[in-house]
Every structure is written in C-alpha cells, then in structure tokens.
C-alpha positions as CSV (number, residue, x, y, z in Angstrom):
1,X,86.4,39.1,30.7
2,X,87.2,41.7,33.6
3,X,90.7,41.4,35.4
4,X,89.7,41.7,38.5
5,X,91.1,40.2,41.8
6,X,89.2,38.1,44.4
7,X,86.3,40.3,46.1
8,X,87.8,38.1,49.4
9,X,91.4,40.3,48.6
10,X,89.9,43.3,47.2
11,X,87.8,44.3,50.3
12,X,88.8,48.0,51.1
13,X,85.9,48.9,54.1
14,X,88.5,49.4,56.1
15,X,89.6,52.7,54.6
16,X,91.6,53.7,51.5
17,X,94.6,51.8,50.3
18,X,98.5,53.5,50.5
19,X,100.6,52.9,47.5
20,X,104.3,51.6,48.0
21,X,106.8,49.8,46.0
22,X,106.8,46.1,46.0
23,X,109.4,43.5,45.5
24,X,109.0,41.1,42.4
25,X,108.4,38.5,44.6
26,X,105.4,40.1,46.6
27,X,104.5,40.9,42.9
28,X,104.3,37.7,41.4
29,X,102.7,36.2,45.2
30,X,99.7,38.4,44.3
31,X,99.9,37.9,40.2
32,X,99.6,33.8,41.7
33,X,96.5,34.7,43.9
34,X,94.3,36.0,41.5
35,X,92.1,34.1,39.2
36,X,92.8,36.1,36.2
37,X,95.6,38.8,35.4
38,X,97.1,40.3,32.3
39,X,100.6,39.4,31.4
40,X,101.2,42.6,31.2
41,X,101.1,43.3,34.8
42,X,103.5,41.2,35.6
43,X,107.1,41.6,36.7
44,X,108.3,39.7,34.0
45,X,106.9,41.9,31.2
46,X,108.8,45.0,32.5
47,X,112.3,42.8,31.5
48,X,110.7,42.2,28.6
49,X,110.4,46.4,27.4
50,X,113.6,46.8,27.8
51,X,113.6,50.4,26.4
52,X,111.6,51.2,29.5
53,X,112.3,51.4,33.3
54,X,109.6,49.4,35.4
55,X,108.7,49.1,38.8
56,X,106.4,47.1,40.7
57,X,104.0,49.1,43.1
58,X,101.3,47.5,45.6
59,X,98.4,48.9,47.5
60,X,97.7,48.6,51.1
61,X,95.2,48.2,53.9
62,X,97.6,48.1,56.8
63,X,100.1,45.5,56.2
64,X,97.7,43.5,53.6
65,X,98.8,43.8,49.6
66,X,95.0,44.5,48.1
67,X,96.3,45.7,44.4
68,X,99.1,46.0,42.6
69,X,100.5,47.3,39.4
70,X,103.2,47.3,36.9
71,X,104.6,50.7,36.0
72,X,106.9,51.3,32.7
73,X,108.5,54.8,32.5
74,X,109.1,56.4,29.4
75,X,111.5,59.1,29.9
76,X,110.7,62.8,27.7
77,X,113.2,63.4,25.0
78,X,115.8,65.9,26.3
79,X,114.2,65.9,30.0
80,X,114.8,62.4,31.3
81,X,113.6,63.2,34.8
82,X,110.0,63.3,33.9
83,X,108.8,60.0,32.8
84,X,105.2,58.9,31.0
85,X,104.0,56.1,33.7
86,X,102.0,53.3,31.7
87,X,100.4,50.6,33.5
88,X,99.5,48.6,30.3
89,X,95.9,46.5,30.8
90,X,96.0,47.6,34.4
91,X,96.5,47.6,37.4
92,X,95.2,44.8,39.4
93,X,92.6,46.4,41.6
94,X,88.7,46.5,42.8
95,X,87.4,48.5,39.4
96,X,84.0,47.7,40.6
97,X,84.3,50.1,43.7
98,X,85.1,53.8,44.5
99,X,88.4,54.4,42.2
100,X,89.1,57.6,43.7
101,X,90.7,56.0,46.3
102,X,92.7,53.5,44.2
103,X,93.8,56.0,41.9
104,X,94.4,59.4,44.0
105,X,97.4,57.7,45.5
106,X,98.8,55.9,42.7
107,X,98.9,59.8,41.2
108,X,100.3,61.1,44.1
109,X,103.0,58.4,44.5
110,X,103.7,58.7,40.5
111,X,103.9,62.7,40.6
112,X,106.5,62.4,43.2
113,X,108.8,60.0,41.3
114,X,108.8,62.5,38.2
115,X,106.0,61.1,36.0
116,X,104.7,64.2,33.8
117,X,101.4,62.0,33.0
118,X,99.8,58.6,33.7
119,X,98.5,56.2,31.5
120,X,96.3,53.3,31.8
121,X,93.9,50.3,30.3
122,X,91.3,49.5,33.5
123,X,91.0,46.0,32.6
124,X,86.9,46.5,32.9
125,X,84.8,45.2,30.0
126,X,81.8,47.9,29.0
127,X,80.2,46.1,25.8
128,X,79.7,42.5,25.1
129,X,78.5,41.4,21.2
130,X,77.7,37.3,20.5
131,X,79.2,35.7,17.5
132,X,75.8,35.3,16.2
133,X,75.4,39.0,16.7
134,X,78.3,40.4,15.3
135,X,77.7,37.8,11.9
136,X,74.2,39.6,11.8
137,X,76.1,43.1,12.0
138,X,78.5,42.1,9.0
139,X,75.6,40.8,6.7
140,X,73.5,43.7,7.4
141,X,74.2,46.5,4.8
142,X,73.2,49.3,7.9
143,X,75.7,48.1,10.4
144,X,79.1,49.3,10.1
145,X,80.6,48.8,13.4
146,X,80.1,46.7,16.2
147,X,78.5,49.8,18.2
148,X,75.8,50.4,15.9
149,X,74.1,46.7,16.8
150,X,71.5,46.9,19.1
151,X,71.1,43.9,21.6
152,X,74.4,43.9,22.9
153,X,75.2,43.5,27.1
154,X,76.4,45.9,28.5
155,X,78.2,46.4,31.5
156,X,77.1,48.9,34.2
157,X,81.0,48.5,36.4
158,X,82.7,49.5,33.0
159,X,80.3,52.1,32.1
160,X,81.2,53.8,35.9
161,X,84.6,53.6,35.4
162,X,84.2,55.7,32.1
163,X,83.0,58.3,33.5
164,X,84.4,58.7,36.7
165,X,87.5,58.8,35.2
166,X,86.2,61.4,32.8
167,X,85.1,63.4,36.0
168,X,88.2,63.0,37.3
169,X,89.9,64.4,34.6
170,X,91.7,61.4,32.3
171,X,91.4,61.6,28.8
172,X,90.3,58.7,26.9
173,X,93.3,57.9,24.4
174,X,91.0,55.1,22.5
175,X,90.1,56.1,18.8
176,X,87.1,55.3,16.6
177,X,88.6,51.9,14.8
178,X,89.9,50.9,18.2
179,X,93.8,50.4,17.5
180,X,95.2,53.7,19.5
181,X,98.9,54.4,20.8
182,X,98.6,51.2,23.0
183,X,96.4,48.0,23.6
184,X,92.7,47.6,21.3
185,X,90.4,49.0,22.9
186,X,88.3,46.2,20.9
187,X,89.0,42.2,21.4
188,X,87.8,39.1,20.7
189,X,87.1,36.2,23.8
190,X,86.1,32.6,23.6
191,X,84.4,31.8,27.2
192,X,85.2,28.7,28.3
193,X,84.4,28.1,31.8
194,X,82.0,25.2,32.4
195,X,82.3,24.3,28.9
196,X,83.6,21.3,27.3
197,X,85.7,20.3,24.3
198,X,83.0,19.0,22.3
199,X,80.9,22.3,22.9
200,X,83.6,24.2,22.5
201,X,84.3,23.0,18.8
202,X,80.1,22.7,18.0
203,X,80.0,26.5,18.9
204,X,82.6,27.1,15.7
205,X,81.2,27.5,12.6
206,X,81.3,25.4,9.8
207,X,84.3,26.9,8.3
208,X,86.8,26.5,11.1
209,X,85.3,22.7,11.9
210,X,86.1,22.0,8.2
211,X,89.8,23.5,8.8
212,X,90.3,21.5,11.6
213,X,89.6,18.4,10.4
214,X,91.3,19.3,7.0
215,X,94.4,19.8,9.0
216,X,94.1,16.2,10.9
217,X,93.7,14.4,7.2
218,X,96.5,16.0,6.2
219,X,98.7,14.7,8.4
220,X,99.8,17.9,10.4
221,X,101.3,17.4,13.5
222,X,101.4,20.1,16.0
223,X,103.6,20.0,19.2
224,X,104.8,22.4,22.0
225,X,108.6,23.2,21.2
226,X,111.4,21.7,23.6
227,X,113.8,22.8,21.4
228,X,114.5,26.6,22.5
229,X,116.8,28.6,20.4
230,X,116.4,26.3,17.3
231,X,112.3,26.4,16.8
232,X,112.4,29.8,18.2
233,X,114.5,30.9,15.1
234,X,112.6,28.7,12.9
235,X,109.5,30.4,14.3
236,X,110.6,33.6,13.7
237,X,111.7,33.0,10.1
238,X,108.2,32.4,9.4
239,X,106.7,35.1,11.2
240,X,109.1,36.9,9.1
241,X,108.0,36.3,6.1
242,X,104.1,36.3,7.4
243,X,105.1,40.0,7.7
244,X,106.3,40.5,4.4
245,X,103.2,39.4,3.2
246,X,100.3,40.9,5.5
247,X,102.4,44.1,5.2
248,X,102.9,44.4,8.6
249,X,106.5,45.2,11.1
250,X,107.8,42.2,12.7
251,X,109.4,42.5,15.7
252,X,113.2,41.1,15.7
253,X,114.5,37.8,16.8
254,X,116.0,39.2,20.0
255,X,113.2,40.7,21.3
256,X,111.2,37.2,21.3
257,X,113.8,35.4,23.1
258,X,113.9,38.0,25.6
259,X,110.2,37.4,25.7
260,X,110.3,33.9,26.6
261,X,113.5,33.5,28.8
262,X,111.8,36.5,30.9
263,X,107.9,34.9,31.5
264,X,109.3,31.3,31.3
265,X,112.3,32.5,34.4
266,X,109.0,34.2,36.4
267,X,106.5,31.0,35.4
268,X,107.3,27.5,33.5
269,X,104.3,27.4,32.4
270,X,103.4,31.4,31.3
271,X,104.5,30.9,27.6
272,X,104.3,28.1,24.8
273,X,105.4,27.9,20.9
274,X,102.7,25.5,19.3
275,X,104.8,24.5,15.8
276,X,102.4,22.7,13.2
277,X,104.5,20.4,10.7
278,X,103.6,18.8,7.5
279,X,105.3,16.3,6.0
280,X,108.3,18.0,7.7
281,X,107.7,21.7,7.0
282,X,106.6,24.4,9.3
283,X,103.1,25.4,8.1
284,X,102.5,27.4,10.7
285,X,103.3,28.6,14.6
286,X,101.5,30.3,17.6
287,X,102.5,31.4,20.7
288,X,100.4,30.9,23.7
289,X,100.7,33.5,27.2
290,X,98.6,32.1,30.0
291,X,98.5,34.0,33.8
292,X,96.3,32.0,36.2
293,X,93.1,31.1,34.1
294,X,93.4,33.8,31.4
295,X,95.2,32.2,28.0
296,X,96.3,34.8,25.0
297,X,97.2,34.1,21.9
298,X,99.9,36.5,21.2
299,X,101.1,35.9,18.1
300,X,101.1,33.3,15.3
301,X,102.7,32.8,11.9
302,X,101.7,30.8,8.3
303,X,103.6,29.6,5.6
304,X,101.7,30.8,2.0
305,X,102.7,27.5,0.2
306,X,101.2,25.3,3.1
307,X,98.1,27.3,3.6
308,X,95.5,24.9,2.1
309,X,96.9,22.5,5.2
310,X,95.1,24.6,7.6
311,X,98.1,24.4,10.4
312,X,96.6,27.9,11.6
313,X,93.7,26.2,12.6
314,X,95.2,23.3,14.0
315,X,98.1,25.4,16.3
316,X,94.5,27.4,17.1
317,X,92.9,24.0,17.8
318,X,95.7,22.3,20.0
319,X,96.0,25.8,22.0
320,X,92.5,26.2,22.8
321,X,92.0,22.5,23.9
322,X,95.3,22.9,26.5
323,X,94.3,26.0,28.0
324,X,90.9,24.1,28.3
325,X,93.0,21.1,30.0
326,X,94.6,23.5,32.2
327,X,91.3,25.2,33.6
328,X,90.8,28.3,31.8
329,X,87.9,30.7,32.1
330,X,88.8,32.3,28.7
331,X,90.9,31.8,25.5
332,X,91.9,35.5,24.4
333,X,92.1,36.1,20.5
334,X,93.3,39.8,21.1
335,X,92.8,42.8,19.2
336,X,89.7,43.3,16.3
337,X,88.9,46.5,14.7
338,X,85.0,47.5,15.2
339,X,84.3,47.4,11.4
340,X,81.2,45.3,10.3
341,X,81.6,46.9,6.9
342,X,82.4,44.3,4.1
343,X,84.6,47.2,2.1
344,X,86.8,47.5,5.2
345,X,90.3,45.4,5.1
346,X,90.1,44.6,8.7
347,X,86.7,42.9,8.8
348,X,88.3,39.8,7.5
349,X,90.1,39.6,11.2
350,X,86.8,40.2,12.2
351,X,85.5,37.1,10.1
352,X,88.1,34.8,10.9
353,X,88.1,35.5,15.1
354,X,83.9,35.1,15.1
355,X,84.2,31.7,13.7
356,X,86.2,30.4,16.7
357,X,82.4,31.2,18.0
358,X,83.7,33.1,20.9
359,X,82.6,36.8,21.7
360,X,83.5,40.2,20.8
361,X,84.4,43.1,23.5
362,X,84.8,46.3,24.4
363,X,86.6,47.8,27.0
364,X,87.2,50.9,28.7
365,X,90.1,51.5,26.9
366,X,93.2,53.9,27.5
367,X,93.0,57.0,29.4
368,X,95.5,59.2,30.3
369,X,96.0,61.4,33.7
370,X,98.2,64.8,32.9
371,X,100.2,65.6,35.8
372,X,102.6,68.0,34.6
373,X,100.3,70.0,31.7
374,X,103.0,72.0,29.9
375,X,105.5,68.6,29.9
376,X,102.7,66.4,28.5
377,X,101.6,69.0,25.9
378,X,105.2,69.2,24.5
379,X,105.2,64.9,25.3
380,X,102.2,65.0,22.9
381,X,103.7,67.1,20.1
382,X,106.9,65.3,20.2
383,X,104.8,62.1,19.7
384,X,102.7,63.4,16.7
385,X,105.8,64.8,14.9
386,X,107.6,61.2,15.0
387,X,104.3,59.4,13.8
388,X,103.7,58.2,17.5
C-alpha cells in the first residue's frame, strides 16, 4: 500500500508547491488528515533518533499545506555543517504526479541549510506478489526470488517514479536481497479493507489457523500493557534474549522507552505492547505502530521454552483483529528478503509472513540525491570503512 495523501489535499493545478519549515503541530494536523502515513514521517519519530537533528518541512500552494516531510540530519564526521538529509518512507506528497516540482524545492531548500546529499524512500509500491503466488515461487525449484515470478501486478505510478528519479539524477541505494543502509525495499502487507474477521483468518493457511487455536487451548492470555515501565522491561528482557538466539543486535532498553513516551506524547493511540501469558509467563510480546489506517508491527519477541504455546501467533492474532476494530486498510508485517530459494536462511521469514495470507511488495526503494559531490564521495567512504 502507497502513502499517499488525499487527491482532495494533494491538488497542485495551481502551480508548483514552495517548501518551508513547519511547526509540529501543523505537522501532526496534516499526519491526522491523511488516510495513511508512515510513522516515520512524523514529528514524533525525529525525538525518537535522537543521535539525529530533525525538522519538520511543509509544502505550499499559497497559504494551503499540500505535503509535508520529516527531515533527520546526519552531520559528516569532522565537517558538522554539512548534514546527510533522510526523509525515511517519505515524504507525504502527490507521487502520482509531476515530482519535479515536489522535489526541486525540497533540494533547493535542503542545499541551503547545509545538506551535502538527500536521501529518501517514495512511499510508492512498484510490484505486487499474492500469497498463493509467492508459495508457488518457493516450491518451484526455477524461482529464486520474488522477481523472477511471472504474473505479478505491477504498478505503472511506482514504475514513473523510478525513473524519473533516475533521470533526475538519484541513485537507487536498494540492493539485490532488499535489506540496504535503510528501510527493505521488500515487505510484506495483509489488506484488510472491506474485509472481515472471519475472512481475514480463512485467508491464513492451515499452519497459522492451527497456531491460533493451539494458543487459545492453551490457555494464553494476551492483553495490551497498562503497566508502563514494568512490562516494558519485561518486554525487553525477552526481546533480549530473542536476540541472543536469532543472532541478531537488540536495541537497548532506553531507546524503547523513548520510543513509546515520544509517539504515545504525539498520539495515545500510535503505539501498543501486546504481552501473551501462560500460566503466568511471558511467552511472547509485540509491539504495534498505527498512523491513521496503516498498522505495523514493529517488533515482537518469543520465549524458546514456551514456543510450542504459540503466543507469537496469538499477540499476531489479537493485533490484527484490533487494528481490524479500529478501521484499518492494512496490517504491515515489514521487511522480507526476496529469496524464494529453500537453501536461503531468510526464506523462512518469507514462510512464516505468507501464511498470515497477506501480500508481498516492492517498492521504489531508497534513492539518494548528491548535492555536494566531493562531500558525499568522502560521506560514502567514511561509511564503507566503518561497515555502514
């Protein structure tokens, strides 16, 4: 699913927009007014990267805010007054028309403030593959990523923005396996608009149906904290040791409760910890992000010696049923690798995000805009010396 603002908002026949700084609170009035939005373009997530300046810029017809855009600086090493400008999944603006004149001034404005390059993830779908295609892909000995299956949708607004960008001279930062510097290129949606509950769980497969229920005769219980600090902590222990063994860097305590004091001051309802109990343990917790009718799951965590309870699939279960209840188009599972091939570590993400029955995608991905050449050259070697 696109993020793109009302077509009622985003009219711009009466000439090209100007770029300005905005307030947070003009920010989040036009976060509020659109139907869907990242979470990353919002205010709130600039207080949440804390080892990066952000600002909040708008574009305007006259006096009327059309688009807008969070910006996080990332200052050079050793020459702090140029800055990388990343506008992470964004920004908010009319992808589907002429982005030359969304995108000239946001360069121009950018330039002037000391960015050395821009960065950016157009939030503009280009591929679309159905769970029943991408299960085909993965038994089919030919297919080893999602691109090489033929039938897919594709989208003509995404495919535009590609290559005008490439006209214009951004680089495309998105690699092969779809896990660059940034956000995945590659993700994984469950549509949910017009559907219901029941059609919802029917379009799982067998697998996850079975988990679900397995969960519910097993007694787990899963609940949205209102305890703060004390599940928070007990979250993070797990997540902890969820790390440990999926081999992957967990992020410290600190920088989740900065996470949710920062979206729950801008929102009440932006971010959710699902905890799943049995028999008085934590089996397993989720976090939920929802902006307008777009709901993430951002990050989850599963105890090994309650795994056979399935309380992954229950917090999974109890979070796609609420953001059902509170009118979402689409539950997002986040990042997959392309990989259809059954020797490849990652196609068991794959596995387990297709039987929620949902859809895979592909977007336009990263690009970058150099400003300053000889600054983002020696940005770029910096970068590859340190291991990005």
């Amino acid at each position: 699913m696109s993020f793109n603002p009302s077509s009622e908002l985003m009219r711009t026949a009466a000439g090209n927009p100007v770029v300005r700084p905005i307030s947070d609170a003009e920010h989040v009035a036009f976060v509020r007014a659109q139907r869907s939005v990242s979470f990353l373009q919002t205010p709130a997530w600039g207080r949440v990267k804390t080892e990066w300046r952000s600002e909040s810029l708008g574009w305007f017809l006259g006096r009327r805010l059309v688009g807008a855009g969070l910006v996080l600086h990332r200052p050079v090493p050793r020459l702090d007054r140029f800055t990388l400008a990343y506008l992470p999944e964004g920004p908010v603006i009319d992808w589907s028309g002429e982005i030359g004149a969304w995108l000239d001034p946001l360069a121009a404005h950018l330039k002037a403030q000391g960015a050395f390059a821009i960065r950016l993830g157009p939030p503009v779908r280009t591929h679309t593959w159905s769970a029943a295609q991408v299960k085909e892909g993965i038994a089919d000995p030919g297919s080893k990523r999602l691109t090489d299956i033929s039938g897919h949708w594709s989208d003509p607004v995404g495919a535009r923005v590609g290559s005008r960008l490439r006209e214009a001279g951004w680089l495309s930062q998105s690699p092969e396996d779809g896990f660059g510097v940034g956000h995945p290129q590659f993700k994984y949606e469950i549509p949910m608009a017009g559907r219901t509950e029941d059609e919802l769980l029917k379009g799982m497969n067998q697998q996850w149906r079975r988990n679900i229920k397995k969960a519910a005769k097993e007694g787990v219980e899963v609940t949205v904290s209102d305890r703060g600090a004390e599940d928070l902590k007990a979250f993070h222990d797990l997540y902890v040791h969820t790390a440990e063994r999926d081999h992957f860097t967990p992020r410290p305590l600190r920088y989740f409760e900065t996470m949710f004091a920062a979206l729950s001051a801008e929102d009440p309802e932006r971010i959710k910890l699902y905890m799943a109990r049995h028999q008085g343990d934590l089996a397993a917790a989720t976090v939920l992000v929802r902006v307008g009718a777009h709901a993430v799951y951002a990050y989850g965590a599963s105890s090994t010696a309650k795994r056979e309870v399935r309380g992954s699939n229950a917090c999974q279960w109890a979070m796609i049923r609420d953001s059902l209840a509170a009118g979402c188009d689409v539950y997002d599972l986040r990042g997959i690798t392309p990989t259809l091939d059954a020797d490849d570590p990652h196609v068991g993400l794959v596995q387990f995000k297709v039987g929620t029955g949902g859809q895979a995608m592909r977007y336009v991905g990263e690009w970058d805009l150099p400003l300053r050449p000889m600054v983002y050259r020696a940005f770029g070697l910096y970068m590859r010396r340190r291991g990005r």
